[in-house]
Phi, psi and omega in degrees: 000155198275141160343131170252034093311343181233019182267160150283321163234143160237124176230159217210107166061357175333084161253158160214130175245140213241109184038197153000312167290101194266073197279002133239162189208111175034075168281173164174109176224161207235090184229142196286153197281128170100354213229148164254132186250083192297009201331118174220194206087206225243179211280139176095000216260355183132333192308305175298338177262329150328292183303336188270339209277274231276349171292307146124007150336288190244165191252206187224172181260352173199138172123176163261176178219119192224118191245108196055027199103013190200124207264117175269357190188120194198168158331302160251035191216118181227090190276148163272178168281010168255355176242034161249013157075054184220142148321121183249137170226091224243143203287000170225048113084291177092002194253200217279165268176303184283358181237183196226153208304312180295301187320297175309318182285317175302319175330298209257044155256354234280354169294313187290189164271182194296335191261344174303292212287320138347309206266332191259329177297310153323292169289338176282320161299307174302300142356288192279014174097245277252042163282340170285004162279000184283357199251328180290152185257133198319323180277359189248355167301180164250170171318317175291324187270323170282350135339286159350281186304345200261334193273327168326293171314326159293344177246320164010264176282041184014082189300180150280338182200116177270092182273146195226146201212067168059048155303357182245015211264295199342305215270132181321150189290336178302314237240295149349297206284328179270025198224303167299307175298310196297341190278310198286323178288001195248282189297335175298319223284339190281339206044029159272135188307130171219144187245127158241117156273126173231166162259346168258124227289321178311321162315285181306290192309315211286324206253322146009135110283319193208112184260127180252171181222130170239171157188135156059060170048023171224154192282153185264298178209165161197149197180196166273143208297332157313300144312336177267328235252327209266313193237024189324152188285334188200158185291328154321271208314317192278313175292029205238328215236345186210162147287153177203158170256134177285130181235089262256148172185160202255128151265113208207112138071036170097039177217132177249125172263110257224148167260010164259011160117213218215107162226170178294154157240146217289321192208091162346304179034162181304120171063187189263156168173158165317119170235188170223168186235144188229100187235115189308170203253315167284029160251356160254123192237147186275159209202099213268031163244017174296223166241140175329101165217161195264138157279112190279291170216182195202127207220148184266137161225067144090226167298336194231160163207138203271162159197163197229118183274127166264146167220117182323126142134341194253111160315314192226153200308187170241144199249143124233168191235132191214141173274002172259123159288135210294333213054029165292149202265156171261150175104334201275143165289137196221171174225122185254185169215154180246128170268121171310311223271355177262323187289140175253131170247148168234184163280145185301091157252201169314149166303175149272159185235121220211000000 
């Protein structure tokens, strides 16, 4: 865990309960100063309320908050929120409707003085491209530009920590992906602490230093977006973070046995028992020394193309995903191979609900 000198945030045991509902249950999380920080899952799972608690919106019924080292939230400690040194950035941009862009950035300056706060206005409008936007009023932006202003307004007084609240859902997708990257290379390039909450799970791997996964108000897993996406820990994450095909299989004496054949297995675990095998759909490749399977359909998606195999023994076809077309016919028989080195086993319980 990271040192909490040298986190931006620490958070230490957070719960909080809302009548019946126990919308955080003991968090304790680490995020290093200078690293963007991904929070996802799916609606209910805890995430908005993390996000108000370390914002300092809602308070906790037990644990700390600690923001560069100063506990913002504790038993006997309650900072508010306008004195916890943090950047706010919200998914409707939040900014003044009556005011014009240099304005909307002066507001969250109004501590310093008039000509500091110019000065600082300026160079921040500049820093993000759209000082020639400073004199225009918020309705006459594009999407992209008022994204622009919000985060401007938000690195403005340089905060300690800059929290984001689904800044990119608004924006079309083509736009989405250079306005997300181009935003996160700007907090690197700035060395600022960042919370981004999403609900998509690509968003998060892709913008992630540190991907947290929550559900039913607990962190599930958290790491790097690499690590969690290659080796996740439990079948909620990987199935959160990827498709995947289930596949029914035996662990017998450190091996799994299979109706796509015999691989090792990837986490030994104690004694024989049911598991399932969990294999993404571009780890299956046709191989004519493979294992037998029928073409069930076959679908154009664009760059890629899906297609779906019964293989005796599998209740439902196997989905693969491929940049080549294939031209395969339905009905014809075909032999695939599954690369061991993609597959995840877990123990045979209930699916995850994802």
């Amino acid at each position: 865990m990271t040192d909490r000198a040298a986190s931006a945030v620490s958070i230490r045991g957070a719960s909080r309960r809302f009548g019946a509902v126990q919308a955080l249950d003991d968090i304790s999380l680490e995020i290093a100063a200078g690293d963007v920080a991904c929070l996802v899952g799916q609606s209910g799972c805890g995430k908005s309320t993390l996000f108000r608690v370390i914002a300092g919106v809602e308070d906790v019924d037990r644990g700390t908050v600690a923001i560069h080292g100063r506990t913002v939230t504790g038993p006997a400690t309650f900072v508010e929120p306008e004195d916890r040194q943090i950047g706010f950035m919200f998914q409707d941009y939040a900014l003044f409707p009556h005011l014009s862009v240099r304005q909307n950035v002066l507001f969250g300056l109004r501590r310093l003085g008039r000509q500091a706060a110019a000065r600082r206005a300026e160079e921040t409008l500049a820093r993000l491209g759209i000082r020639h936007l400073e004199d225009r009023y918020p309705h006459v932006l594009s999407g992209g530009e008022q994204q622009r202003v919000a985060l401007a307004r938000a690195l403005a007084p340089q905060p300690a920590l800059i929290l984001m609240d689904e800044p990119f859902s608004n924006l079309d997708q083509r736009l989405r992906d250079a306005i997300r990257r181009e935003t996160v290379d700007l907090l690197r390039d700035l060395g600022a602490t960042a919370l981004i909450v999403t609900h998509d799970p690509e968003e998060a791997l892709s913008l992630g230093d540190q991907v947290v996964l929550m559900q039913a108000g607990r962190i599930v897993e958290a790491g790097t977006g690499d690590t969690i996406y290659r080796r996740p820990r439990t079948a909620y994450s990987a199935e959160f973070f990827s498709r995947f095909n289930r596949v029914p299989a035996r662990r017998v004496q450190g091996r799994l046995e299979s109706p796509l054949g015999s691989f090792p297995c990837p986490e030994p675990g104690v004694g024989d028992g049911d598991m399932l095998l969990y294999v993404r759909p571009q780890s299956i490749t046709l191989d004519s020394a493979g294992i037998p399977a029928r073409v069930a359909s076959r679908t154009l998606l664009g760059e890629i193309e899906e297609v779906g195999l019964h293989v005796a023994g599998v209740d439902q076809p196997l989905v693969m995903r491929t940049s080549r077309h294939s031209g395969l016919d339905v009905g014809h028989t075909v032999h695939l191979r599954i690369d061991p080195e993609q597959i995840l086993a877990f123990e045979a319980t209930r699916p995850a609900a994802v």
